[in-house]
N, C-alpha and C positions, 0 to 999 in steps of 0.2 A: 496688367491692364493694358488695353492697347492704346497706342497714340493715339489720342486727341478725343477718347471714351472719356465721360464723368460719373466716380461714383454716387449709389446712392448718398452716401453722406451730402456731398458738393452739392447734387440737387436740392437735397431738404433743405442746406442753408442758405443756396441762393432764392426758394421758395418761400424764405422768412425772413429774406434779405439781411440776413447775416453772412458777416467776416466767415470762409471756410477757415477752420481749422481741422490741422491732420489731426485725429482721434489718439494718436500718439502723442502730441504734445500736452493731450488735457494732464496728461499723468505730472508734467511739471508744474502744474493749476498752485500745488500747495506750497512750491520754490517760487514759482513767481510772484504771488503776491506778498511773499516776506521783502522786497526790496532789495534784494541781495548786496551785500558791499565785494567784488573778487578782487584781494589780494595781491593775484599773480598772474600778470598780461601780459603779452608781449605781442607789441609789432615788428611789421619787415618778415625777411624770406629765411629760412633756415637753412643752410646750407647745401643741407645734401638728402632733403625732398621736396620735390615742385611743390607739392601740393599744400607743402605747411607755409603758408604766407598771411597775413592781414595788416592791412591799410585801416586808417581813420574810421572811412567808412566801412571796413568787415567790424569792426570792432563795434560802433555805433549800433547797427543792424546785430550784432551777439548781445546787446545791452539791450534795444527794446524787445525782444524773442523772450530773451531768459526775467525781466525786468527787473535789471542791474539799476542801483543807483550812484554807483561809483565803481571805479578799474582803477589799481595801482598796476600802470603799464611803464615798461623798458620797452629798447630798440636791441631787437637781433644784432644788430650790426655792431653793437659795442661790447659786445661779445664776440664777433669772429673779427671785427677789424683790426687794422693798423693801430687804431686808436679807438678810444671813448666817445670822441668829440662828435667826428659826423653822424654816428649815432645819435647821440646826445640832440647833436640839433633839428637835426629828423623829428624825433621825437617830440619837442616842445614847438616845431610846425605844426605839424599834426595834431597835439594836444588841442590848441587854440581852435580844433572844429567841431568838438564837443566838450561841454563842460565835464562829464560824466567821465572820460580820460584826464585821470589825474598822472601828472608824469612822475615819474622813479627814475632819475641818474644813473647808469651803472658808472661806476668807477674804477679804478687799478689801482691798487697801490702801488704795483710794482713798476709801474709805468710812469717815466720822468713828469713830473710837471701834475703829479695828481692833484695838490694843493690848489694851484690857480683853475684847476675844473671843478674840484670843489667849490670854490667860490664862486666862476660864473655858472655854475648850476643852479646856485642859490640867487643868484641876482635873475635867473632866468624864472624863477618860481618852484625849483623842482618840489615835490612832496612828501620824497623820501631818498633813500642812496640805496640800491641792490648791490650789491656784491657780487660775485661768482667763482668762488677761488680754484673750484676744479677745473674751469676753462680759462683761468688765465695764470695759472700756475704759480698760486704762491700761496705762504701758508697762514694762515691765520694768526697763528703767533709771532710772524714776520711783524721786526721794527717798522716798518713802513705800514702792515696794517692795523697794530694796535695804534699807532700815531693818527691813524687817518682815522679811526674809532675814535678818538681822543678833539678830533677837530670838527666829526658830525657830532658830535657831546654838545660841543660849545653850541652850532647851529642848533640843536633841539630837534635834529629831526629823524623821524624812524628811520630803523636799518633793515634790511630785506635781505635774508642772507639764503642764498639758493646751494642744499647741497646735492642736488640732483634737478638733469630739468626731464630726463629720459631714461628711463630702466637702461641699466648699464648694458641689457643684452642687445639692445638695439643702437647703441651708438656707432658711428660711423669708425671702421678701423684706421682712416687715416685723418680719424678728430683726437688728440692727445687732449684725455681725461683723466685725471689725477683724483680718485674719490676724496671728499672732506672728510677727517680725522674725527671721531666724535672728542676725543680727549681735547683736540682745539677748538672745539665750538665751544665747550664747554670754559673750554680758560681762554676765550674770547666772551663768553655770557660773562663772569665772574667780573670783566671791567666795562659791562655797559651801564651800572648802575640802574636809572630808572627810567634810559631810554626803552622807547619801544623796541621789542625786534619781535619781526618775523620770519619763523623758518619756514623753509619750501622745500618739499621734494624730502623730507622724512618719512619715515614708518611710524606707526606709534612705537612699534618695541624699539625703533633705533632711537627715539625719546629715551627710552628706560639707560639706554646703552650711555646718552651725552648727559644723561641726571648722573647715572653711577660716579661720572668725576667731578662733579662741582661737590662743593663741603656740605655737610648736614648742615639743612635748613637754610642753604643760601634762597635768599628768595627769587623765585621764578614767575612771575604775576605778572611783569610786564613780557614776558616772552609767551608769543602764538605761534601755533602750528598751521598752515594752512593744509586743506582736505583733499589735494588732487593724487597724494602718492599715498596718503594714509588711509583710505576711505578704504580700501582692502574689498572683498567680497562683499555681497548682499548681507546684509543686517551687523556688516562691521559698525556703522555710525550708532545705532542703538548699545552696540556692545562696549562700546568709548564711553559714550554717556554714561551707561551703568556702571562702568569701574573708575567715574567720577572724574572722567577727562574735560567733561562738555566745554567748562571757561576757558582752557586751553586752546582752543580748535575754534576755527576760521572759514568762509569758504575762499578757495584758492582753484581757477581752473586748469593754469600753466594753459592758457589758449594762446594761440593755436599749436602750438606744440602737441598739445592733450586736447581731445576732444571737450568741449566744457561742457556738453547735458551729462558727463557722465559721471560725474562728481552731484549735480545738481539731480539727477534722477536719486541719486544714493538719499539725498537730503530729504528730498520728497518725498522718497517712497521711506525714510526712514519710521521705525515703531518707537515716537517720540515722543514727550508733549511739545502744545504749541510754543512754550515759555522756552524752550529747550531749541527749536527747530528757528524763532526766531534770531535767540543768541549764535547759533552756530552761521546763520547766514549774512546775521547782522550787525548786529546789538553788541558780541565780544568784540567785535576789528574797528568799531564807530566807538567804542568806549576807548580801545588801545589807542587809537589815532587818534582822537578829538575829546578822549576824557568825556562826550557824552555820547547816545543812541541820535544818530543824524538823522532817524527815519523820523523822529517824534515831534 
């Protein structure tokens, strides 16, 4: 189309004085009014592409577009920094400009002094603790992080545990990334008890892989999978539901990292029911987090 042409669409609905919308966006019609809750946010710059970056406000403007009722968001920067902290507090600046940015701590264990950030985290409000252990290099079964699992216990508050935020084929050759161990998530689930946790940046089959080593019948109820690495090809999210994953599974868009309509078009265009399409966007991560459906 050429600059400053309007299509017929624009016309009709400035002739009925309606809001244009792109005729592409109707398709998210049946995501957006489930209220979506996403999981996996994050602001700040990514390192090493301009273009992945969101502020407050990109975040704000992705939540009324998509219409989010809540983001559990981190800060990039306590992922590539020095430290946790100036992340950290970046973070719960920015929080305070929409209610809808709920903040998520990332933390280190392996990093001196994680204890007293744990705790001003928590005097700050955070809403949960992310993890990251393939970007800050340690391992789940590390003293330092079953202890620091042992001290969000006491808090009560979900764990966010990211084993991937980018297909390993795309990461940058001079970011040292350390895959997570499925045998350590797994003897990491084994002592969160009846804390929340959710994973991010799983497959479903790498699910089957971190089940294989916890014990028969340890129970898995409080742990969710978020949908932005698991959603697989077109009619993958129908095909989860039907081999009875649906309570498991979350929506997560790892934005801006990940594109988010593209998790959220999966959802939509899923061959679902409504009860099912609600749960997956809503209703399983508002029960994990809040024990009730926050939309209701």
């Amino acid at each position: 189309m050429a600059v400053g042409a309007e299509s017929t669409f624009d016309k009709n609905q400035a002739a009925h004085g309606e809001e244009a919308v792109h005729p592409a966006m109707r398709l998210l019609a049946p995501f957006q009014k489930e209220k979506a809750i996403d999981l996996t946010v994050f602001m700040g710059q990514w390192p090493t592409r301009l273009q992945i970056r969101a502020a407050a406000e990109d975040l704000s403007a992705m939540a009324d577009r998509l219409g989010l009722s809540g983001m559990c968001v981190s800060h990039i920067a306590s992922i590539f920094g020095f430290d946790t902290r100036s992340g950290n507090e970046e973070l719960f600046r920015e929080a305070a400009k929409d209610e809808r940015i709920w903040p998520v701590a990332i933390l280190n264990p392996a990093e001196p002094g994680w204890d007293q950030e744990l705790e001003w985290a928590v005097k700050q409000g955070a809403r949960g603790i992310r993890l990251v252990p393939g970007y800050h290099g340690y391992s789940l079964t590390s003293p330092q992080a079953l202890e620091l699992l042992e001290r969000v216990k006491e808090q009560g508050l979900p764990v966010h545990l990211c084993a991937r935020l980018e297909d390993e084929r795309l990461v940058h050759p001079r970011i040292p990334l350390v895959p997570v161990k499925f045998h350590e998530i797994a003897e990491f689930l084994r002592l969160t008890g009846d804390l929340p946790v959710i994973l991010s940046g799983l497959r479903a089959r790498e699910w089957d892989s971190v089940s294989e080593h916890l014990n028969e019948g340890h129970p898995t109820d409080r742990v969710m999978l978020d949908l932005w690495f698991t959603n697989g090809p077109v009619s993958a999210v129908a095909s989860l539901c039907r081999s009875g994953f649906a309570s498991r599974l979350g929506y997560g868009s790892c934005a801006p990292v990940q594109v988010p309509e593209a998790t959220a078009l999966q959802l939509a265009a899923a061959d679902i029911g409504a009860d099912q399409r609600t749960a997956l966007c809503r209703s399983n991560a508002a029960a994990l987090l809040f024990g009730h459906d926050a939309g209701q």
